[in-house]
N, C-alpha and C positions, 0 to 999 in steps of 0.2 A: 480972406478967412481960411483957415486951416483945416483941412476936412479929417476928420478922428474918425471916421467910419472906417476899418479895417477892410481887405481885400482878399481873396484867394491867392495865397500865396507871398505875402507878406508876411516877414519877420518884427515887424516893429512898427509903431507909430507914432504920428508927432501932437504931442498935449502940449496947447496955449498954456501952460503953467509951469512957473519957478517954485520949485520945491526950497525949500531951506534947511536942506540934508545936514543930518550931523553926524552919520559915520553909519548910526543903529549901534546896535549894541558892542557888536564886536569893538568899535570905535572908543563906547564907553567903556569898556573894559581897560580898554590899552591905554585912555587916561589917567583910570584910575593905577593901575601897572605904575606908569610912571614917576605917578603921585608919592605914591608908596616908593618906589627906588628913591625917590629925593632925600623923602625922610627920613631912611634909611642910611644914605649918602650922608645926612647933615648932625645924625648920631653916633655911624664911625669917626667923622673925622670931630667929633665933639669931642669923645670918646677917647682918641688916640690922643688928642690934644690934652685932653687932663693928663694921660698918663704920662706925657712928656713932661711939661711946665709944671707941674704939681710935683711938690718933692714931700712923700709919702713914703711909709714902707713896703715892702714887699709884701706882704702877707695883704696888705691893704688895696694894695692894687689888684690883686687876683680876687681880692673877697670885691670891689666896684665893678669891676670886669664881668665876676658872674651875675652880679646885679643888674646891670647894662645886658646881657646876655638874655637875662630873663625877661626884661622889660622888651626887649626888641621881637625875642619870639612870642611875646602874650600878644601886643600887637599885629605881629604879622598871622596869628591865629583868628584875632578878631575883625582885623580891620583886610587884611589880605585873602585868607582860607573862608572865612565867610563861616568859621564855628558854630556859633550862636544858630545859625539858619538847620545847619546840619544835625546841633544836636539837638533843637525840637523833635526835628523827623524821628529820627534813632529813640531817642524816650518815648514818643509817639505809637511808634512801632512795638517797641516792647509794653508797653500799656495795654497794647490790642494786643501780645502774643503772636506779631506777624499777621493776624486776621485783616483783611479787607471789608470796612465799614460799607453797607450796602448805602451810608448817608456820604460818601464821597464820588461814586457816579450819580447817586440817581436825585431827582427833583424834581418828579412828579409826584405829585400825592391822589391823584383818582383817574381812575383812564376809562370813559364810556365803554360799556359793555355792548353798544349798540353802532352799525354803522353811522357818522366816519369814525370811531373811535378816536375820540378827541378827547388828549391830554390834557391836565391842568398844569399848571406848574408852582411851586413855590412861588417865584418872586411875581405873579399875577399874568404869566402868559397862557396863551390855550394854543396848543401844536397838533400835529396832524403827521404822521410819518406816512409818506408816499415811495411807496416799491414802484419803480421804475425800469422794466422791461427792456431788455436792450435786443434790438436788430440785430441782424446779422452782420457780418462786416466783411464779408465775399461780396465781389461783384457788383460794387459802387463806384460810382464814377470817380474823379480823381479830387472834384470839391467836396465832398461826402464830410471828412475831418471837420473842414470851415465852415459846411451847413447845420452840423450836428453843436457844434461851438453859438453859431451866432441864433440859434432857435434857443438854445440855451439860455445866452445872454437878454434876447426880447424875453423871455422866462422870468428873469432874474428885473429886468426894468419894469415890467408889468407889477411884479413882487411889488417893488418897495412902492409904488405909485398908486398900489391897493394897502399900503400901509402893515406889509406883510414882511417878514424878513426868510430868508431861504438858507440852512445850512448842510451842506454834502456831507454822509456819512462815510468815511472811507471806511466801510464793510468789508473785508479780503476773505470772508467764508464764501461768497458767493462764486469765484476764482473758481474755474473746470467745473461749478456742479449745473452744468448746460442739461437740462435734460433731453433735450432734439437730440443730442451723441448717443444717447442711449439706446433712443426710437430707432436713428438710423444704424446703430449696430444690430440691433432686431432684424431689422428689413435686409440687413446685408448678409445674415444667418440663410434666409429664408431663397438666398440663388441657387438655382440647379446646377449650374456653371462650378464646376468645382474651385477651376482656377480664376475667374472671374470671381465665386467668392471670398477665395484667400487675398485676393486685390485689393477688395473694395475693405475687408477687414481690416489690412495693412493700412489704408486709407487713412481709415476712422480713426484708426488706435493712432496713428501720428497726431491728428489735427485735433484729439483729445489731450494730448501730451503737450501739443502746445499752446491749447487754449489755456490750459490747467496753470499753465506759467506766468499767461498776463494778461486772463478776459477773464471779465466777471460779466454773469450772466442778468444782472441787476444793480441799479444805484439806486440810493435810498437817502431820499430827499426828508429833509424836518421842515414845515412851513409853520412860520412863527407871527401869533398877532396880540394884538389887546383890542380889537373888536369885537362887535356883536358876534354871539355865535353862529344867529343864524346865517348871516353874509360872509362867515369865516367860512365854511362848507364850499360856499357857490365860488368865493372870488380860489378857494385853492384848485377847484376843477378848469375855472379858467386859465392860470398858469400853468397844471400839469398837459393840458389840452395845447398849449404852445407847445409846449416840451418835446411834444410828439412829431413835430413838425423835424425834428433830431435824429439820432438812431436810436430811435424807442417803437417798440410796438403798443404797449399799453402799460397801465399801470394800474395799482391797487390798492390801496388804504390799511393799512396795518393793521392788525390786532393785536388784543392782549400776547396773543402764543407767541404770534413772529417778534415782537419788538423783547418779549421775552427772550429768544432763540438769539435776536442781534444783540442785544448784552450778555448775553453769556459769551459768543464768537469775540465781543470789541474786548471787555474783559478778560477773555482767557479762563472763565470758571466752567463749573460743570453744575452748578446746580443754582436758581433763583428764582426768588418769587417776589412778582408785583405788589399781591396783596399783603404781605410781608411787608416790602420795599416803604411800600406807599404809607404803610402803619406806622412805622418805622420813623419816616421823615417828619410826621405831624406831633409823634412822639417824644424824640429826642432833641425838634427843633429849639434854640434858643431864643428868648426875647429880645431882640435886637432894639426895642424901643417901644413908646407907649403911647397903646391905642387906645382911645375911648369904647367904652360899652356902654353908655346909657347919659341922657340928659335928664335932668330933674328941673323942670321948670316951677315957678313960684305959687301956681296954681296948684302944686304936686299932680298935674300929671305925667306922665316918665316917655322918655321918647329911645327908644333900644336902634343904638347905631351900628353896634357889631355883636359878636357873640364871646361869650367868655372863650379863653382855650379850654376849658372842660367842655362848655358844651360842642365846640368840636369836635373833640377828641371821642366823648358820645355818641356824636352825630355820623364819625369816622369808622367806629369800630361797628355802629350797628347799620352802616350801608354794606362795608367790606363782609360784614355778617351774611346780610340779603344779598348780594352779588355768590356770596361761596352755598350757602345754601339753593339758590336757580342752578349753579354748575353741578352740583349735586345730585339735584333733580333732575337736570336733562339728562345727567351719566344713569340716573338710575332709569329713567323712560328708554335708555338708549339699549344698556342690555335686556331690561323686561322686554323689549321689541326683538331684538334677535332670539331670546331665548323662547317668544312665544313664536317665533320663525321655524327656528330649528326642529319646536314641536310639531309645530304643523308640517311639516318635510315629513317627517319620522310618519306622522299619522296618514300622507298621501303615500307613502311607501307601503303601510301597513292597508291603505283601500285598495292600492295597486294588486296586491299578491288574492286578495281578497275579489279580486273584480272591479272595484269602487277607485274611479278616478278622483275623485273630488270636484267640490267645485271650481270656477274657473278663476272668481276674484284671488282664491290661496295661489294660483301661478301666478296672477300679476302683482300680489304681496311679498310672493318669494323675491322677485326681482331686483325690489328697492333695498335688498338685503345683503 
């Protein structure tokens, strides 16, 4: 029996299975290539041959000629350049004015406002975006790569055997923004050593420069299911919890802001909004086919299987409603709190010059401030 469990140090391994390779696409391309040279081959010499054997006039030959001529390039437009694909996009594009439709990334339509912040999705999945803390990568031993790969991989088999599926964000905003470089540029500010501290600063700023080139300071995991919710939560802490066994220190559960923040960096925009997004998607969706809303049985009494699209769209607009109205709120309790902070500062300054320290609870309220 053939052992597939890879090794430290290994480039390759050997699968009990015959694939039935057919090139991939490059492959398909280069047949179709040829396909097209045939018939191309098989309408010159069609072509030449009329003009030979055929006794025509002149004018008549040149006028078949450009006829042949335009027949061969309409086909090679449609059937070779792939036109028709091309010019959707392009009318596409000028339709939107060059705009980017918030409904060709996104498809979620509601993301808990509550920890784990768990997505829904259009086509009926519920996700979970897990920030993924990456270790250090000094001073590992020489299997470090292979242990950090194969904790991944039990990761990834635990995944689908909880009925889960795992897809890696290649995030590149996260790339040099290590905040440890920062701390230790601090601490290296703070030597009395003059030349000692020009060192250790020389240090930093290097191994800043070349982090910045090709570490990211986080991977950012999407765990994807159609289970219960509540066993969605528990089985993705068990896979993130392997994870760790990798070079990860810990991880975190996304929220509305960050997963905000990661599509704007995937996209390249400068401005977007979920609750927008999410409206958005419920709004413009199309009916792809047709679902039942209600049974009428002979007794008339009625049995409701689904809900119309209005009343989702109701039910859409006035949760996104209660969701913006709570964010509202908390901004508004957040400055009333600072601003009845500040006053109270002002007013121990004004007991201070006066004699009057205040009480003690206003210093341990200034604090949380």
């Amino acid at each position: 029996m053939i052992d597939m469990q890879p090794q430290a140090g290994d480039y390759s391994i050997q699968i009990p299975i015959t694939f039935d390779y057919k090139g991939g696409r490059g492959e398909n391309n280069k047949k179709n290539n040829i396909i097209i040279g045939i018939v191309f081959g098989i309408l010159a010499i069609g072509t030449i041959a009329f003009f030979v054997l055929v006794d025509i006039e002149t004018w008549q030959k040149v006028l078949y000629g450009l006829v042949a001529t335009y027949i061969w390039l309409f086909i090679a437009r449609i059937v070779g350049f792939n036109e028709l694909y091309f010019s959707d996009i392009y009318e596409t594009l000028l339709e939107r004015d060059f705009t980017l439709y918030t409904e060709d990334m996104w498809r979620i339509f509601n993301i808990e406002i509550t920890y784990p912040y768990i997505c829904y999705f259009k086509n009926g999945m519920k996700g979970i975006f897990v920030s993924m803390e990456r270790d250090a990568i000094t001073g590992k031993p020489d299997t470090a790569v292979y242990d950090h790969y194969e904790a991944v991989s039990e990761a990834y088999n635990l995944a689908h055997s909880l009925n889960m599926n795992i897809i890696h964000i290649d995030y590149m905003d996260t790339v040099g923004n290590d905040v440890r470089l920062q701390k230790m540029k601090q601490d290296a500010g703070s030597i009395q050593n003059p030349k000692m501290k020009d060192t250790m600063q020389l240090i930093y700023s290097h191994l800043e420069r070349e982090m910045g080139n090709n570490y990211a300071s986080h991977d950012i995991y999407l765990f994807l299911t159609r289970e219960d919710k509540a066993n969605f939560f528990y089985n993705v802490q068990n896979v993130a919890s392997v994870m760790l066994g990798g070079n990860f220190i810990t991880y975190t559960m996304m929220d509305r802001e960050e997963i905000s923040t990661m599509v704007k960096g995937l996209w390249n925009i400068h401005d977007f909004s979920i609750l927008k997004a999410c409206h958005n998607l419920i709004e413009d969706e199309l009916v792809d086919g047709i679902r039942a809303i209600s049974v009428i049985h002979a007794d008339g009494n009625v049995d409701v299987l689904n809900k119309t699209t209005e009343e989702e769209e109701i039910e859409l607009e006035m949760r996104l409603r209660k969701e913006q109205d709570e964010y509202n709120e908390k901004v508004t309790k957040r400055h009333k709190a600072r601003h009845e902070a500040r006053q109270r500062k002002k007013d121990k300054k004004k007991g201070a010059n006066s004699g009057y320290n205040g009480p003690d609870d206003d210093i341990d309220t200034l604090d949380l401030f």
